[in-house]
C-alpha positions as CSV (number, residue, x, y, z in Angstrom):
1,X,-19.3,2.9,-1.5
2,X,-16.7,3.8,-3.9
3,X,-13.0,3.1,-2.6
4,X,-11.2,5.0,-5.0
5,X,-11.5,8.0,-7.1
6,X,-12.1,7.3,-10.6
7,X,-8.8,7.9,-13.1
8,X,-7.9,9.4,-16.5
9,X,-4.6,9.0,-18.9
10,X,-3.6,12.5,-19.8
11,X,-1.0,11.4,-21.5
12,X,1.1,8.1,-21.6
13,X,2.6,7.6,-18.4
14,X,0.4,10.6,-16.7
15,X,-2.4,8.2,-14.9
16,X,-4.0,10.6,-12.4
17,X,-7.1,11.1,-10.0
18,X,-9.9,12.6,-11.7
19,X,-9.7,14.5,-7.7
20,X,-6.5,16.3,-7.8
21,X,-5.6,17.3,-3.8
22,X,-4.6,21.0,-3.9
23,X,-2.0,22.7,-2.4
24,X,-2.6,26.6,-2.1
25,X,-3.2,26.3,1.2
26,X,0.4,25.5,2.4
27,X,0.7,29.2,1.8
28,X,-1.8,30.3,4.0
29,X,-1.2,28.1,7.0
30,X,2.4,29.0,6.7
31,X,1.4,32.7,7.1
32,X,-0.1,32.0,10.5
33,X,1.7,28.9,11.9
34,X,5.2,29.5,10.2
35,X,6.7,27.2,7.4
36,X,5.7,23.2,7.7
37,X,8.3,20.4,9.0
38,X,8.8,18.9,5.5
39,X,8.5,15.2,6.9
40,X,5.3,15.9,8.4
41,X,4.1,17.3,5.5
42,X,5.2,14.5,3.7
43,X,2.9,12.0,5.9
44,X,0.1,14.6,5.1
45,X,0.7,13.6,1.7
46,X,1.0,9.8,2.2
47,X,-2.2,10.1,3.8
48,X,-3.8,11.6,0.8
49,X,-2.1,9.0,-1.8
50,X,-3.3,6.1,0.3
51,X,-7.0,6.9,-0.4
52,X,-6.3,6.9,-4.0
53,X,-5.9,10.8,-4.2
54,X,-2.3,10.9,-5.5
55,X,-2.2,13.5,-8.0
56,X,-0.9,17.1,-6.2
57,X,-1.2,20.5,-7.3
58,X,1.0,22.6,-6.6
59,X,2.9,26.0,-8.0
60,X,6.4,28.0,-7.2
61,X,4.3,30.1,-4.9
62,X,2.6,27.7,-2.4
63,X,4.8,28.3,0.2
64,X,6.7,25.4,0.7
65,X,4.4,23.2,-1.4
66,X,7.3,22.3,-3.4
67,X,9.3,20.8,-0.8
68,X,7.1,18.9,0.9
69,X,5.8,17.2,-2.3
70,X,9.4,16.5,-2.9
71,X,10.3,15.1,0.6
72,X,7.2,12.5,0.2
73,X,8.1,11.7,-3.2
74,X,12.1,11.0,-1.7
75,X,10.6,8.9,1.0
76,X,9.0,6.3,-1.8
77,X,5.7,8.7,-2.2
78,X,3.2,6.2,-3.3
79,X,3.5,3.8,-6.9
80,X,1.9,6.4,-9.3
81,X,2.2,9.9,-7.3
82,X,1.7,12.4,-9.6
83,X,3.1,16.3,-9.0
84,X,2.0,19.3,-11.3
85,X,3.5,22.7,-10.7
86,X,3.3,26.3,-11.9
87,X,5.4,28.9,-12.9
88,X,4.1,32.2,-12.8
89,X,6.8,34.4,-13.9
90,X,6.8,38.1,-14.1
91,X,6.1,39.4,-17.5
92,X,9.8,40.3,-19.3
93,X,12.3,38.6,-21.6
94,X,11.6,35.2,-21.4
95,X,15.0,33.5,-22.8
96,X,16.3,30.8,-22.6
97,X,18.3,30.8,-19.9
98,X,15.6,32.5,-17.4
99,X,13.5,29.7,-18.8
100,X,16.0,27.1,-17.9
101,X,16.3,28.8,-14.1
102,X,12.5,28.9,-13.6
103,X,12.1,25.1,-14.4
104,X,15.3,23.9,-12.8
105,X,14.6,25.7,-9.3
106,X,11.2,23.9,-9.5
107,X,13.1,20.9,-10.3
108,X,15.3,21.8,-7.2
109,X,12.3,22.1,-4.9
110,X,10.8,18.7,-6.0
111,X,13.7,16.9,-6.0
112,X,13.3,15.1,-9.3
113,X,15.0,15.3,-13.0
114,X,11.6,16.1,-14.0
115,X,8.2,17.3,-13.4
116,X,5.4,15.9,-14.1
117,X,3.4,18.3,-15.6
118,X,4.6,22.2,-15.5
119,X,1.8,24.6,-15.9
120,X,2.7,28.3,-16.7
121,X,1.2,31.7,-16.1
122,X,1.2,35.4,-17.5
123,X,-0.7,37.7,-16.5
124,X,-0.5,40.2,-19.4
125,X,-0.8,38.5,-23.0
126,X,0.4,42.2,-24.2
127,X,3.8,41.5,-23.5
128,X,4.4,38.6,-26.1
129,X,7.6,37.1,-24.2
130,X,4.8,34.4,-23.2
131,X,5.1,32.8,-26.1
132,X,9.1,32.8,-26.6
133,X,8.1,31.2,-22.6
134,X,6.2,28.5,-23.6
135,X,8.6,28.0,-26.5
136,X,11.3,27.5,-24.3
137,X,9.3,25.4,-22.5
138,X,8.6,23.0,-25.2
139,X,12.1,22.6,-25.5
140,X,12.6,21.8,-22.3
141,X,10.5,19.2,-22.6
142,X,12.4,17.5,-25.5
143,X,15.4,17.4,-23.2
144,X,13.5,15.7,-20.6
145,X,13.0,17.9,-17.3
146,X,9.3,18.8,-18.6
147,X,7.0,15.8,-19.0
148,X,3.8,17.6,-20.1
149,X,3.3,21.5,-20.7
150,X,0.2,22.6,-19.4
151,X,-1.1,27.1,-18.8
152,X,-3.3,28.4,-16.1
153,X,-6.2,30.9,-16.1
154,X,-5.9,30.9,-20.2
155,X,-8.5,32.5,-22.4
156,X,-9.3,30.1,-25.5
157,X,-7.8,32.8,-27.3
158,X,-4.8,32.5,-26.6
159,X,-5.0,29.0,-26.0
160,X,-5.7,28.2,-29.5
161,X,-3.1,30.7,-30.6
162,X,-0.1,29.0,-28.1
163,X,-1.2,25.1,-30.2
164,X,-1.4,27.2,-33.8
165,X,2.2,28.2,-33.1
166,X,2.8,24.2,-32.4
167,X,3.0,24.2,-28.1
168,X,2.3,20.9,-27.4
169,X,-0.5,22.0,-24.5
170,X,-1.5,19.5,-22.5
171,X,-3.9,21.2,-19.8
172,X,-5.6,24.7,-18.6
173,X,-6.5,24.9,-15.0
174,X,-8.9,27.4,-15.0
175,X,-11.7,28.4,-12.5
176,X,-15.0,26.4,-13.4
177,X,-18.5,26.3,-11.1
178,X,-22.2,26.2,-11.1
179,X,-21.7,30.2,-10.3
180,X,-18.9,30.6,-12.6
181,X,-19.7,28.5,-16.1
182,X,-17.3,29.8,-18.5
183,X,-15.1,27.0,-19.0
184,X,-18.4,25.8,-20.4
185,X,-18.4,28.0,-23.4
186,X,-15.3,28.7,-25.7
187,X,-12.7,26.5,-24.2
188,X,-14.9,23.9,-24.1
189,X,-15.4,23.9,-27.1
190,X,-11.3,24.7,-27.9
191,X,-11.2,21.3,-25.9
192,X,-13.4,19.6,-28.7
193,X,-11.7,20.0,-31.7
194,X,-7.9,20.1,-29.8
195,X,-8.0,17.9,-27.1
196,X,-7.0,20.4,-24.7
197,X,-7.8,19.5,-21.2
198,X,-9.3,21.1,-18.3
199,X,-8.1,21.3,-14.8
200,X,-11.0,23.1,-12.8
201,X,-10.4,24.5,-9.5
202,X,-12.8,26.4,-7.5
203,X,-15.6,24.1,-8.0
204,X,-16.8,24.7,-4.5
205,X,-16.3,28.7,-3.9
206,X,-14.3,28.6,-1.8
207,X,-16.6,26.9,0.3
208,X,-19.9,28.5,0.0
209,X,-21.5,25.8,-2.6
210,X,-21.7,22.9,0.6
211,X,-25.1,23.1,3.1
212,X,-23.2,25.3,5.4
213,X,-24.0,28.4,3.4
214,X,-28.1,26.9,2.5
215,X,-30.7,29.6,3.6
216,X,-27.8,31.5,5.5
217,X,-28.3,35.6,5.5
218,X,-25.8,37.2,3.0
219,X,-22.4,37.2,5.2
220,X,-21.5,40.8,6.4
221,X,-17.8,40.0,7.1
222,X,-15.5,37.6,5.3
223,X,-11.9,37.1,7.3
224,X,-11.0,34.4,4.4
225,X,-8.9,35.3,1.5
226,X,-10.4,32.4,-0.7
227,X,-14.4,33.1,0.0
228,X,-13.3,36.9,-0.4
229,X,-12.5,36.4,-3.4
230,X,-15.6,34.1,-4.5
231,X,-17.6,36.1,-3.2
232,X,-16.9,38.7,-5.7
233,X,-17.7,35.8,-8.4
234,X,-21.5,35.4,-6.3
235,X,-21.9,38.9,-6.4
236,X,-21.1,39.2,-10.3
237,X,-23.6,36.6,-11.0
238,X,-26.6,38.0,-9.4
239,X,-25.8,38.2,-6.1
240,X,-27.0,36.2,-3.0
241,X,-30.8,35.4,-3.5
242,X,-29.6,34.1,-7.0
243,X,-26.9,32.1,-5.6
244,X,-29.4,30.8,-2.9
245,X,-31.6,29.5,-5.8
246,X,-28.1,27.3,-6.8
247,X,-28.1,25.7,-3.8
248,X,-31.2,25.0,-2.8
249,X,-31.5,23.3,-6.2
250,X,-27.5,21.3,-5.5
251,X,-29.2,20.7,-2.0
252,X,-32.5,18.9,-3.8
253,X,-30.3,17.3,-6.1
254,X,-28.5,16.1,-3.3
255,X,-30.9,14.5,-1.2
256,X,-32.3,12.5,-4.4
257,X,-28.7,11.0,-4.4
258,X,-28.3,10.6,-0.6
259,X,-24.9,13.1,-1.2
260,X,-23.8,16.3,-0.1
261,X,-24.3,19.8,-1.5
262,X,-20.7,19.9,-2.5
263,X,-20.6,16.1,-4.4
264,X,-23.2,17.9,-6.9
265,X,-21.1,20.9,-7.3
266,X,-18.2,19.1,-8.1
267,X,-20.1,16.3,-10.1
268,X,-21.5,18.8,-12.2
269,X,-17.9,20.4,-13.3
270,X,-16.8,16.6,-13.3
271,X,-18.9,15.5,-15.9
272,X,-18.1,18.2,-18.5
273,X,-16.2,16.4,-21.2
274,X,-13.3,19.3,-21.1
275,X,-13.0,18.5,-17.7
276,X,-10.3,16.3,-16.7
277,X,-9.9,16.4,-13.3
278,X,-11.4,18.9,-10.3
279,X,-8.9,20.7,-8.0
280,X,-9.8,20.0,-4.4
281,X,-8.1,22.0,-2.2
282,X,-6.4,20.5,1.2
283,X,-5.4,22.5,4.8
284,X,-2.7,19.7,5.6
285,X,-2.7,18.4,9.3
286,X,-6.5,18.9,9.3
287,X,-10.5,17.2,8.1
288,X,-9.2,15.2,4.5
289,X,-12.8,14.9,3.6
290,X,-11.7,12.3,1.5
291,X,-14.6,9.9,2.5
292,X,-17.2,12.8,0.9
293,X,-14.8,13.4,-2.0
294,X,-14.9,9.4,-2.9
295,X,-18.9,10.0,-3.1
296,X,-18.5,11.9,-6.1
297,X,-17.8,8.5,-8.1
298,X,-21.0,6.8,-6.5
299,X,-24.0,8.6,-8.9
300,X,-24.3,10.8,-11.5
301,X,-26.6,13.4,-12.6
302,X,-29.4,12.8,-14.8
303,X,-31.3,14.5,-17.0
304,X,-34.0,16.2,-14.6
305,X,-30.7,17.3,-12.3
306,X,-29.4,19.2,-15.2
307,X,-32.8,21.0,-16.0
308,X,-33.3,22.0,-12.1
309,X,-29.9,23.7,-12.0
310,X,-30.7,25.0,-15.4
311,X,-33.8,26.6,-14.0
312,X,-31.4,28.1,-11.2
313,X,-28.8,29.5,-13.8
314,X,-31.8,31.6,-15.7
315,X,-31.8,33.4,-12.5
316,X,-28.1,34.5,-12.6
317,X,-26.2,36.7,-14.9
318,X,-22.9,35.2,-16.8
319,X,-19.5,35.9,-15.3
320,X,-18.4,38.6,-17.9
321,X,-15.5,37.6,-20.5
322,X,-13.3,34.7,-20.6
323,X,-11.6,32.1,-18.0
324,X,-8.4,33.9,-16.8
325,X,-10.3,38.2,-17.5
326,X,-10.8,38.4,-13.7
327,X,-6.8,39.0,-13.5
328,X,-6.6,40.8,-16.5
329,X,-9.2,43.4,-16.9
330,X,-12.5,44.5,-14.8
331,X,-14.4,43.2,-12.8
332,X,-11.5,42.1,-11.0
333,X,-12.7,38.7,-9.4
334,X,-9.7,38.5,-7.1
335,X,-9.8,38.4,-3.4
336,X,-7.6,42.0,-3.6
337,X,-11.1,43.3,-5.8
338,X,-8.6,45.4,-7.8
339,X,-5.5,44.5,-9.7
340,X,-5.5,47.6,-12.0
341,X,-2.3,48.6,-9.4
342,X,-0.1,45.4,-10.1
343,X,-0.9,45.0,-13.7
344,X,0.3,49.0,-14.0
345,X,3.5,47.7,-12.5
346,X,4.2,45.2,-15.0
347,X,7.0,46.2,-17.8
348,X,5.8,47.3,-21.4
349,X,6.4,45.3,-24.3
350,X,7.4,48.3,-25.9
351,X,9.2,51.4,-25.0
352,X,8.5,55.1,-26.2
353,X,10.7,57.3,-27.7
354,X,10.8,61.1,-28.8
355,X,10.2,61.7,-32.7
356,X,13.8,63.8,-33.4
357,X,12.6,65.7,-36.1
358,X,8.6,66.3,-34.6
359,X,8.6,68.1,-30.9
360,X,6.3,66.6,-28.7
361,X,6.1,63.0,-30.6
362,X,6.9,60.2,-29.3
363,X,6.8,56.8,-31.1
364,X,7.4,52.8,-30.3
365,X,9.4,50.4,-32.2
366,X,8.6,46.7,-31.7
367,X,11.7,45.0,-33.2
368,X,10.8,43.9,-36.6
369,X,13.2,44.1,-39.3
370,X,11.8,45.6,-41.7
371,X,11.1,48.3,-39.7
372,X,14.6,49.6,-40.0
373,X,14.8,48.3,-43.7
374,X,11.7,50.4,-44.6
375,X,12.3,53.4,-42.2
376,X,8.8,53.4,-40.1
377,X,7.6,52.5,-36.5
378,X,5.4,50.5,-35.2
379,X,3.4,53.7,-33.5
380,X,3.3,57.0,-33.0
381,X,1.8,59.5,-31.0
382,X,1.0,62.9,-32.5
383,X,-1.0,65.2,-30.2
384,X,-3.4,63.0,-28.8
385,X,-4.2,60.9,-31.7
386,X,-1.6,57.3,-32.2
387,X,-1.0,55.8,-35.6
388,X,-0.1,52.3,-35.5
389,X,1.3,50.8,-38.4
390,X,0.3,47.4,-40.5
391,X,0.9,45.1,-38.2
392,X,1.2,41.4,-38.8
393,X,1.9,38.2,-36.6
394,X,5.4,38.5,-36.5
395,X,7.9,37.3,-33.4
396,X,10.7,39.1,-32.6
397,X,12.7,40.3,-35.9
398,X,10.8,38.0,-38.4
399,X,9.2,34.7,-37.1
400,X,5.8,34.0,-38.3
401,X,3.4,33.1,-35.3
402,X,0.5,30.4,-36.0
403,X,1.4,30.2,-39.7
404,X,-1.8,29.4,-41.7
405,X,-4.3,30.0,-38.5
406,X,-5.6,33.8,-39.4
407,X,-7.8,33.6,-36.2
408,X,-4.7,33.0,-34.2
409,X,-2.5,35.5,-36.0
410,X,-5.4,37.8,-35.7
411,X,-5.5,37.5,-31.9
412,X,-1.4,37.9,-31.7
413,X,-1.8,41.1,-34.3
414,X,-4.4,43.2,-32.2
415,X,-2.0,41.9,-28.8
416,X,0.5,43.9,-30.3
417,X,-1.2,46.9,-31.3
418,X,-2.5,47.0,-27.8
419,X,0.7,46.8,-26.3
420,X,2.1,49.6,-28.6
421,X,-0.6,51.9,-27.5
422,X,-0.1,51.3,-23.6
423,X,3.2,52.9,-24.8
424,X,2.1,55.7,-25.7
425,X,-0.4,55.8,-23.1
426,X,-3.4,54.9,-24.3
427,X,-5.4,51.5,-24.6
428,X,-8.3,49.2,-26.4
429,X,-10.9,52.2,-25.7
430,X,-9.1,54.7,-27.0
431,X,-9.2,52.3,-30.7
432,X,-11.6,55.1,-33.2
433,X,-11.0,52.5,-36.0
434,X,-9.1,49.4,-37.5
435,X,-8.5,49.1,-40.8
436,X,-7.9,44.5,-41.5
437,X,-6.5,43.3,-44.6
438,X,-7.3,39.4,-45.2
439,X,-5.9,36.9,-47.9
440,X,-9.3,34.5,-47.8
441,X,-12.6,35.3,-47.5
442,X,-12.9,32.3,-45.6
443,X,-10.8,33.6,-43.1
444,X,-13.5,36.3,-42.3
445,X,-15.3,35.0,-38.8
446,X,-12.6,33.9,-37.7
447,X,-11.1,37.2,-38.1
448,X,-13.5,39.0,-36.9
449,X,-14.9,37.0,-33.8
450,X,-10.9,37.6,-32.6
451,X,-11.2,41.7,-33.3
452,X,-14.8,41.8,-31.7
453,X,-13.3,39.7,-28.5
454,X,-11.6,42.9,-27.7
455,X,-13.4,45.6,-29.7
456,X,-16.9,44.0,-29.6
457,X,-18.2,46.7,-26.7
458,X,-16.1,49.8,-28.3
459,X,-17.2,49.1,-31.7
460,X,-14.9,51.5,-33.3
461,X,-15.1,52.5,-37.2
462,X,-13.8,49.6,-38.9
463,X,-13.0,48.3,-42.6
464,X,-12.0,45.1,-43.6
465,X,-10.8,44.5,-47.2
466,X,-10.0,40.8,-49.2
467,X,-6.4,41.7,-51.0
468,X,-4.9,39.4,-53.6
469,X,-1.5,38.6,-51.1
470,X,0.2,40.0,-48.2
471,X,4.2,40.5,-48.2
472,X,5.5,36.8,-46.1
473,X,2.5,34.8,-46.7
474,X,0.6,35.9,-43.8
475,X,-3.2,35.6,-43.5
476,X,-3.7,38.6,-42.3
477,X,-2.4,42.5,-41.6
478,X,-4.0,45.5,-39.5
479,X,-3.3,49.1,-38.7
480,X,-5.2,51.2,-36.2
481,X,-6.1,54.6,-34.9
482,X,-6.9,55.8,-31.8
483,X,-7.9,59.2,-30.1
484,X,-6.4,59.3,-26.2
485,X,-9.3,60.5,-23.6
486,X,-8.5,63.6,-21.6
């Protein structure tokens, strides 16, 4: 019998359990039983850390996650504790100083001059203040109260295009399963050529991957948040008889290993080469389970395990889009089913003005300089039809973003023209044609798989055209059209 979890260097001086013990549900048990005595939650913690599972997640809205990390740390923790945070601001200006509060109440919280590893979130990559975030963040780091940068729920998108602008990620914690396998495709492969790490949580679905659910009739009710919300991932995926056929195959695989259904889930998302470490999450004061999660280091799955859950996935349908769509666009794979409300409340990049000289026009400006020294907008509504202008990877009034990458640049581009037509009201659908203007033939598929991430369904009319130089060395420029629906 194993008697500790296995380890990984992320990182010089970040040694941490390949089993990170997660904290989301501080806030849940706080919800019912009121906020937890901060020394008591500190021996829950010791307990963990003295079975070798010393590495905690954790983020600024946890309930009081924070503070009970940071009273067991005060109290001597144990040699090698590791805490990683989040940040999940709300989309706006991200300076500097908001970036310096964010970090520095987490900092407060923990009790330390620095955190281990700070992982951040957005929820709309339309607003662009994410990067001037993760910027700040990066400084931050420099000064010493960051030790490692890491982002949550990231696309590879745009966690190629956050490297290509030179953030020094460390990590993505992103949602990874045997029901939901896209951390399997793009940013595991972004993971291959980078480095990038993952951190997977959800590896158990909220539950329903362990023997408990095996041959069980499709649940009618569902009081719990977390399975609410993975059940929306089982019913994406081909619903119940299709997830049945997952885990009787787990449960086979299982019993070959003398394990539970839950070590192969786990074991499976453990042995990706992405994969870091596996988010396993802890109700403090209650079962640790940490005898079943040491099993997970005592077998590993062989060849004829991987075709028998292979033969299982041909029977489900692919969680559709990237790690991190489900709270960004539909299906939204959230317990809530729907975040089309909060994401409407969330504050434009851009805001619309009247045209003075055209009634009824209304236009957006998105800050770049030579908008003012060449007298044009970013976009403008005429009717129903929006005109966006040539737009290029540009930050703010002038920086270049992800100088030399055109797939990155490409991917920051069509963010913007996005967030210029949710302006004016409209969005990605609305899109009747782009017009791209490239540098290097070379450049072309990674050009185009970026546009046909987000226009690959809508397909609108489209022209793309190899020019001898664009003004400021960029790789790549693109204006675009669109007709808004009644």
């Amino acid at each position: 019998m194993t008697t500790a979890p296995d380890r990984i260097t992320l990182a010089p001086g970040l040694d941490i359990s390949r089993v990170l013990t997660g904290l989301w549900q501080v806030a849940d048990i706080e919800r019912v039983s009121g906020e937890i005595d901060p020394d008591t939650g500190a021996g829950w913690l010791a307990a963990y850390a003295e079975q070798g599972f010393d590495t905690f997640d954790m983020a600024d809205h946890y309930g009081s996650a924070e503070i009970i990390a940071g009273r067991f740390l005060a109290g001597g923790g144990a040699s090698g504790a590791k805490v990683f945070t989040k940040w999940c601001p709300t989309p706006g200006p991200m300076t500097a100083d908001v970036v310096r509060r964010g970090v520095e109440e987490r900092l407060e919280r923990l009790g330390r001059p620095c955190v281990d590893l700070l992982q951040f979130h957005w929820w709309s990559f339309e607003h662009p203040a994410w990067l001037d975030a993760l910027h700040e963040m990066a400084r931050l780091r420099e000064d010493g109260l960051i030790g490692e940068i890491g982002v949550t729920n990231f696309d590879a998108a745009h966690a190629a295009l956050a490297l290509a602008d030179g953030i020094p990620l460390l990590t993505n914690q992103v949602s990874f399963s045997l029901v939901d396998r896209r951390a399997a495709g793009a940013l595991s492969a972004l993971s291959g050529k980078t480095g990038l790490r993952l951190l997977a949580y959800g590896t158990l679905c909220g539950g329903f991957l362990s023997e408990k659910w095996l041959g069980q009739p499709e649940p009618a009710t569902i009081p719990d948040w977390s399975k609410m919300k993975y059940k929306r991932f089982i019913d994406t995926a081909g619903g119940w008889e299709a997830f049945q056929g997952i885990l009787r195959a787990a449960s086979g695989i299982a019993a070959k290993h003398g394990v539970s259904v839950s070590n192969v889930a786990t074991r499976w998302v453990l042995e990706h080469p992405a994969v870091a470490g596996v988010i396993v999450g802890a109700r403090l004061g209650e079962a640790m389970h940490t005898g079943d999660n040491l099993k997970l280091f005592s077998f590993a799955l062989d060849a004829e395990d991987h075709a028998r859950l292979d033969a299982a996935f041909a029977a489900t349908q692919a969680i559709p889009g990237d790690c991190g769509d489900e709270y960004r666009r539909p299906p939204f794979l959230t317990a809530s089913g729907d975040l089309s409300h909060h994401l409407g409340t969330l504050p434009r990049a851009f805001d619309p003005a009247p045209v003075p000289h055209r009634d009824g026009a209304t236009r957006v400006l998105s800050g770049s300089e030579w908008e003012d020294i060449a007298g044009y907008c970013r976009a403008q509504k005429i009717g129903d039809r929006i005109l966006v202008s040539g737009t290029t990877a540009t930050a703010g009034t002038s920086r270049m973003v992800a100088p030399g990458d055109a797939g990155a640049q490409t991917t920051f581009v069509i963010d913007k023209i996005l967030a210029a037509l949710a302006a004016l009201g409209a969005n990605a659908e609305d899109v009747i044609r782009t017009r791209i203007y490239i540098t290097d033939e070379a450049d072309v598929q990674a050009i185009s798989e970026a546009h046909g991430r987000v226009f690959g369904a809508i397909k609108p009319a489209n022209t793309l055209v190899v020019v001898a130089g664009l003004i400021g060395g960029y790789n790549v420029e693109i204006e675009a059209e669109a007709l808004v629906r009644a």
